[in-house]
C-alpha positions as a Markdown table, in Angstrom:
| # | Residue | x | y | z |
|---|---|---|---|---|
| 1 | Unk | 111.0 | 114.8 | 96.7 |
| 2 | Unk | 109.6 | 116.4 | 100.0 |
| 3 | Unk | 106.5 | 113.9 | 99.9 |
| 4 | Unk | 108.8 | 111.2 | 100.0 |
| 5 | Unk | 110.0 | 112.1 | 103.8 |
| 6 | Unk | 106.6 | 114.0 | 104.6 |
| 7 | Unk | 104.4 | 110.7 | 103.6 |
| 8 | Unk | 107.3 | 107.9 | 103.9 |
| 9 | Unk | 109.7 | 109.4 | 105.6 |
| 10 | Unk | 111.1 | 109.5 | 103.6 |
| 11 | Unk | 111.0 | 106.8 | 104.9 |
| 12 | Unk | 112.8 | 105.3 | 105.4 |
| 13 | Unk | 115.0 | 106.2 | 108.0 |
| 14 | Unk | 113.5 | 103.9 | 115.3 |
| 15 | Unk | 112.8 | 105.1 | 118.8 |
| 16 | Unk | 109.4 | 106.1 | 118.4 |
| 17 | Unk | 106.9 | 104.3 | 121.0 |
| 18 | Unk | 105.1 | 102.8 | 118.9 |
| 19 | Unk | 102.7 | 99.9 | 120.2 |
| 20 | Unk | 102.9 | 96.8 | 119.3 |
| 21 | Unk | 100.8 | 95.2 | 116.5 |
| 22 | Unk | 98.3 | 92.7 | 117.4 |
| 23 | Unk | 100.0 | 89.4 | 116.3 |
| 24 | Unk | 97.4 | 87.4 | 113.7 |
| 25 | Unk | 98.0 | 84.8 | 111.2 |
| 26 | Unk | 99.2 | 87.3 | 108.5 |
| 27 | Unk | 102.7 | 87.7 | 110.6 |
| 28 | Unk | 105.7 | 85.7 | 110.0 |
| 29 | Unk | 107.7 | 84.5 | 113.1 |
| 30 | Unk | 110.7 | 84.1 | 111.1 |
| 31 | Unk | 110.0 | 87.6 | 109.9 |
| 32 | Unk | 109.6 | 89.6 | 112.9 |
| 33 | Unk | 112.4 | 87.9 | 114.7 |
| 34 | Unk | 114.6 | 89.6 | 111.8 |
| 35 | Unk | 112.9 | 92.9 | 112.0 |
| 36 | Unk | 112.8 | 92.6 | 116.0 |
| 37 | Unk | 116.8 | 91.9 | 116.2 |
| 38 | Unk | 116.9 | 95.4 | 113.3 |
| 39 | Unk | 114.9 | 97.5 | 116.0 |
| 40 | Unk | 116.7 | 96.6 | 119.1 |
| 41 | Unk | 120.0 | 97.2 | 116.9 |
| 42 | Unk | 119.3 | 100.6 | 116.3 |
| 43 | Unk | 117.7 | 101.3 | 119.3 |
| 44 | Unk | 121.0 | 101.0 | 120.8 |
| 45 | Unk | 122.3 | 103.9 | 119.1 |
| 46 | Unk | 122.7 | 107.2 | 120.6 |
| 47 | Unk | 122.4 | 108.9 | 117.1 |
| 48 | Unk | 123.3 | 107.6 | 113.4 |
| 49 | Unk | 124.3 | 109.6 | 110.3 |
| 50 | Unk | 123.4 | 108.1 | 106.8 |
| 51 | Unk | 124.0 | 108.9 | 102.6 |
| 52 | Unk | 121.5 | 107.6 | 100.8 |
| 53 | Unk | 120.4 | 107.1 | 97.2 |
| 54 | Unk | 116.8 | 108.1 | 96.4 |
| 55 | Unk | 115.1 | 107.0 | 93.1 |
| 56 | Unk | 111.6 | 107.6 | 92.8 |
| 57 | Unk | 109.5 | 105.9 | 89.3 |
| 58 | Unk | 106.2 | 106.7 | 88.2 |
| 59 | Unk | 105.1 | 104.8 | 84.7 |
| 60 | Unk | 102.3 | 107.0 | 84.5 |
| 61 | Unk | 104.2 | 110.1 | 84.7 |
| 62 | Unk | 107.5 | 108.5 | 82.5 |
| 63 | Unk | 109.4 | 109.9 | 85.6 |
| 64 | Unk | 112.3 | 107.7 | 86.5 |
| 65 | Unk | 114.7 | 110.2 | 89.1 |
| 66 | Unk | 117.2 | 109.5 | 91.3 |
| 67 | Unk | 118.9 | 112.0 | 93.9 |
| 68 | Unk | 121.7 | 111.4 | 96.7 |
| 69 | Unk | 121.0 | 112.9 | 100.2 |
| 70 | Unk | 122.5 | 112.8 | 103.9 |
| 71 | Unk | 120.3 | 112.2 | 106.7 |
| 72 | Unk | 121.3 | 112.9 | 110.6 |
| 73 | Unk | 119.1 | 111.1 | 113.6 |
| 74 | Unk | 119.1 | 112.0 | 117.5 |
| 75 | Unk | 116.1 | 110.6 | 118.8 |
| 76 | Unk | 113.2 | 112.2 | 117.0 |
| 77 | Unk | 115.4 | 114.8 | 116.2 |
| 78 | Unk | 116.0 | 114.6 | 111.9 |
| 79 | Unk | 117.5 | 116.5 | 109.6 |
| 80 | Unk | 117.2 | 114.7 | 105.5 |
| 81 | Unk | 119.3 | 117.1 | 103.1 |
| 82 | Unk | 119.2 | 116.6 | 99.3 |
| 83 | Unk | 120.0 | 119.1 | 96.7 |
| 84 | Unk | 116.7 | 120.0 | 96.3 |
| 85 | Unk | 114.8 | 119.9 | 99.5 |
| 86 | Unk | 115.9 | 120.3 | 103.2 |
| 87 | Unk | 114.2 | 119.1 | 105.7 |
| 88 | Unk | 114.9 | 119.8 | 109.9 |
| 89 | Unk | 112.4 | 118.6 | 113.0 |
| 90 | Unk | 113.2 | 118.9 | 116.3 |
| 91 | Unk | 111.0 | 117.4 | 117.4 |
| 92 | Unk | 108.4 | 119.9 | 117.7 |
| 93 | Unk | 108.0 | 121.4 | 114.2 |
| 94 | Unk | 109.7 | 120.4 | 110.9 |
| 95 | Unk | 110.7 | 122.9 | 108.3 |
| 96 | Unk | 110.8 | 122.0 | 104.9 |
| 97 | Unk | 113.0 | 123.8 | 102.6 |
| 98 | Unk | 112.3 | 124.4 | 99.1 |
| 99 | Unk | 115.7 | 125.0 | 97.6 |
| 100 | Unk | 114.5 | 125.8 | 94.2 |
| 101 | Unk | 111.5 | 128.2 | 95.3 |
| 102 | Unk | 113.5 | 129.6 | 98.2 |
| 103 | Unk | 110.1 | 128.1 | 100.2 |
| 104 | Unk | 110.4 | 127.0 | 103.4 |
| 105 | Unk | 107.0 | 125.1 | 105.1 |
| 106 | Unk | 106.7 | 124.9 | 108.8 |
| 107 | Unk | 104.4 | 122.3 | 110.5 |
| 108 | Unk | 104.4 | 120.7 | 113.5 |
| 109 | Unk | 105.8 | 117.3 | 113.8 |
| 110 | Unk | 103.5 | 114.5 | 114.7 |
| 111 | Unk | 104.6 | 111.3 | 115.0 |
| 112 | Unk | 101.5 | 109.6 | 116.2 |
| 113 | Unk | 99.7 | 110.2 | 112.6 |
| 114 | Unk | 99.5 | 107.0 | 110.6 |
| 115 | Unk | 101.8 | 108.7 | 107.7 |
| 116 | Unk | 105.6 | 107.9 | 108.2 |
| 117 | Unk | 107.2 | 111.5 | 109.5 |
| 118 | Unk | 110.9 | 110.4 | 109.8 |
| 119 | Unk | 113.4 | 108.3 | 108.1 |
| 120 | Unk | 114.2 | 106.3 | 111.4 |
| 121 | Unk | 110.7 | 105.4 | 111.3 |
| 122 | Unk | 111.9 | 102.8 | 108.6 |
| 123 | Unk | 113.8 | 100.9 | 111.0 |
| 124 | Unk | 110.6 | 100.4 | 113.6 |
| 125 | Unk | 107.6 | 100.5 | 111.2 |
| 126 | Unk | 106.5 | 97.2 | 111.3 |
| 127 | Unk | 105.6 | 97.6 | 114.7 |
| 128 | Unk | 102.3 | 100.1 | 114.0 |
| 129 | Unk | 99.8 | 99.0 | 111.6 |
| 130 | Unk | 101.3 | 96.7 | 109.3 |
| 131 | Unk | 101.0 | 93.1 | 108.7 |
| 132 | Unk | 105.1 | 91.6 | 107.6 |
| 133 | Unk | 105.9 | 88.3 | 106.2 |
| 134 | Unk | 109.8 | 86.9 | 104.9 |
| 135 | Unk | 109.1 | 86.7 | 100.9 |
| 136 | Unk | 112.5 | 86.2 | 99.1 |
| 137 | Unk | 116.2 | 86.3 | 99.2 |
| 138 | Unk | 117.2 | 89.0 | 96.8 |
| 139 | Unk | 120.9 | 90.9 | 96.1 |
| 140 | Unk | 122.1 | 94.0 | 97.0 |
| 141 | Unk | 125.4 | 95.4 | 95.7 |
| 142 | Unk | 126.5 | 91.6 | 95.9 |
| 143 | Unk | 125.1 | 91.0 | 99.0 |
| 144 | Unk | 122.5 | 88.1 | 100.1 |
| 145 | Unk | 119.8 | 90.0 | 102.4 |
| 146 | Unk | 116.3 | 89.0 | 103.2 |
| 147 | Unk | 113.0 | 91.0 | 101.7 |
| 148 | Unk | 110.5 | 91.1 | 104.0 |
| 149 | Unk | 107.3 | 93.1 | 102.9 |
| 150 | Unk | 105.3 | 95.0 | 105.2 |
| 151 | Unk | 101.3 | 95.2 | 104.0 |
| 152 | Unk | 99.0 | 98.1 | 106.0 |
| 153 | Unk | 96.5 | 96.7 | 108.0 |
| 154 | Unk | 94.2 | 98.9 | 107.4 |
| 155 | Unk | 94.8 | 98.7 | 103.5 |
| 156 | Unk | 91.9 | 101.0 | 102.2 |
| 157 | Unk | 93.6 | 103.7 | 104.4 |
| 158 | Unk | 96.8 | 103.6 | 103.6 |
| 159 | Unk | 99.2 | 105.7 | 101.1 |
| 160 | Unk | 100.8 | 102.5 | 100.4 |
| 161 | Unk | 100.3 | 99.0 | 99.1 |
| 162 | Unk | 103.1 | 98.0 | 100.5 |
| 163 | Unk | 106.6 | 98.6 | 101.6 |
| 164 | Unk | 109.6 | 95.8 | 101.0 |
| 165 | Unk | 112.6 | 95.9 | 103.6 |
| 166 | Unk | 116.2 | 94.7 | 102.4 |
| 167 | Unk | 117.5 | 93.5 | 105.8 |
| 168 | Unk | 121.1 | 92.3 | 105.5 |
| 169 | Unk | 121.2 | 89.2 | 107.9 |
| 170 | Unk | 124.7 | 89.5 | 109.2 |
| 171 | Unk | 124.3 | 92.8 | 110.1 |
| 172 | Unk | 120.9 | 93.1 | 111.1 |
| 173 | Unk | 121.1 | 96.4 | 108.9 |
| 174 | Unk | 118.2 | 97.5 | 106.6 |
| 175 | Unk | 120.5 | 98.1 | 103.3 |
| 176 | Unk | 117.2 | 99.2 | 101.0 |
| 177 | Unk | 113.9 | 100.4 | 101.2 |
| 178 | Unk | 111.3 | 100.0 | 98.3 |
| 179 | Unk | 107.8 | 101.8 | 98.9 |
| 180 | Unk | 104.8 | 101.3 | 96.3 |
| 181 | Unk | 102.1 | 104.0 | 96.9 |
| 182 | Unk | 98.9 | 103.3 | 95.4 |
| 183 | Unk | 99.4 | 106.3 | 92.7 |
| 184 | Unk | 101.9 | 103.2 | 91.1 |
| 185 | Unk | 105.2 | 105.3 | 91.9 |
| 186 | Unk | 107.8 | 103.6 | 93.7 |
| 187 | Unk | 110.5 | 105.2 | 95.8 |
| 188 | Unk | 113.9 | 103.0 | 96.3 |
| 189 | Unk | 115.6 | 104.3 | 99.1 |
| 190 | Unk | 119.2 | 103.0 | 99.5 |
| 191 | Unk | 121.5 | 103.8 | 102.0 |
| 192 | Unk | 125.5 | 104.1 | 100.9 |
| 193 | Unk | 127.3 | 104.7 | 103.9 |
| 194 | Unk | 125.7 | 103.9 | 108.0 |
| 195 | Unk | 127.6 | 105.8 | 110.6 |
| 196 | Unk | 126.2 | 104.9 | 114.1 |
| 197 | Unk | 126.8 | 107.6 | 117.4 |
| 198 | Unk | 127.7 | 109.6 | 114.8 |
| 199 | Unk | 128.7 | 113.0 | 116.7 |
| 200 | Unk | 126.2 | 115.4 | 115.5 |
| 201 | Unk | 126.0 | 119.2 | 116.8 |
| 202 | Unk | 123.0 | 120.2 | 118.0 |
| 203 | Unk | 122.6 | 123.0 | 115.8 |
| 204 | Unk | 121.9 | 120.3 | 113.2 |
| 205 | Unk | 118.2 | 120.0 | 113.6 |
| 206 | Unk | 117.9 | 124.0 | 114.0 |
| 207 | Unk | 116.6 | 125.4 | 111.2 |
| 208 | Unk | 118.3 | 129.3 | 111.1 |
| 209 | Unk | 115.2 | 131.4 | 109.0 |
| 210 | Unk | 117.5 | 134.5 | 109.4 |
| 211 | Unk | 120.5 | 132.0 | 107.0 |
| 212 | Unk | 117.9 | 132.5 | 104.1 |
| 213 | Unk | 117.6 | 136.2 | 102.4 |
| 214 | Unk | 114.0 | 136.6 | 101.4 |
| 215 | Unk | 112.9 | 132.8 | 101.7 |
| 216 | Unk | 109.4 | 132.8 | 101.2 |
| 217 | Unk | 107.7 | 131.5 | 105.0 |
| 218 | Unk | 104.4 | 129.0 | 104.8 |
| 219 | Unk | 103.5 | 128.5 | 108.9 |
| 220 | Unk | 101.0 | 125.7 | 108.9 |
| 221 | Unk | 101.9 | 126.3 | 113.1 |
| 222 | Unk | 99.8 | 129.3 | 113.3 |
């Protein structure tokens, strides 16, 4: 579960400074006016608070999972909580939890690596190193949205094939995120419930060692 946010996310899921993408014939007009109106929609936000559904498939591996999880965003400040993995930045370092090993991970939290390190990164990630185009209407819970599919430029570096947006077009929300990594498992990342300038306590993205009897420390920092 934690490689989904360490490698995705994750990613799913703003106000990272990303640069812009050099615009070519591989990008849709129609497509990044969608995802441009999404951006500047969350970028308005002070904070958000999200549920989500997770399922992640693997043929290969007959592994066909899905988890529910809340995720809390201030900036590029995150917390992603599931019942088997917590995971806090602040924007600095990012613990990962381990519930079941009683394992926490430290590392430091950089954003400018080409792997997606936060699930507001979903909202913004066409911007960096991606090529997007508008391929289909599709349904979600009964809703008409828009796919649009986001390809990595530089392909033979990527983790991913490619990554497939749900965009709902009334309200600019991404509903749905679908990843494909090139090791054929697929992460669907759904979000249930969207609460923007949530109020979130800052104590949120603290991660409190001293909470965990005997947790088990990994400091990739040192």
């Amino acid at each position: 579960m934690s490689k989904f946010f360490l490698s995705l996310c994750i990613a799913l899921v703003c106000t990272l400074s990303f640069a812009q993408t050099s615009k070519t014939s591989k990008n849709d007009p129609a497509a990044q006016a969608l995802l441009d109106k999404v951006a500047a929609k969350y970028k308005s936000f002070a904070s958000l608070e999200m549920t989500f559904t997770l399922n992640i498939q693997s043929v290969e591996d007959k592994l066909n999972e899905t988890m529910t999880g809340s995720a809390w965003i201030r900036g590029e400040k995150y917390r992603v909580t599931t019942n088997t993995v917590d995971i806090v930045c602040d924007n600095v370092k990012r613990w990962t939890y381990l519930k079941e090993n009683n394992e926490v991970q430290i590392n430091f939290y950089e954003p400018e690596e080409d792997n997606i390190e936060s699930p507001a990164q979903l909202f913004t990630l066409y911007k960096k190193n991606f090529y997007y185009r508008m391929i289909a209407d599709d349904k979600v819970d009964g809703k008409v949205v828009k796919v649009v599919e986001l390809t990595p430029t530089k392909l033979e570096n990527s983790t991913y094939s490619r990554v497939h947006l749900y965009i709902d077009p009334a309200s600019n929300n991404i509903v749905q995120a679908k990843v494909f990594n090139k090791d054929k498992v697929t992460y669907t990342w759904k979000i249930t419930k969207f609460t923007p300038n949530a109020k979130i306590d800052d104590a949120k993205f603290v991660f409190d060692i001293s909470k965990y009897p005997k947790v088990h420390v990994e400091d990739m920092t040192k």
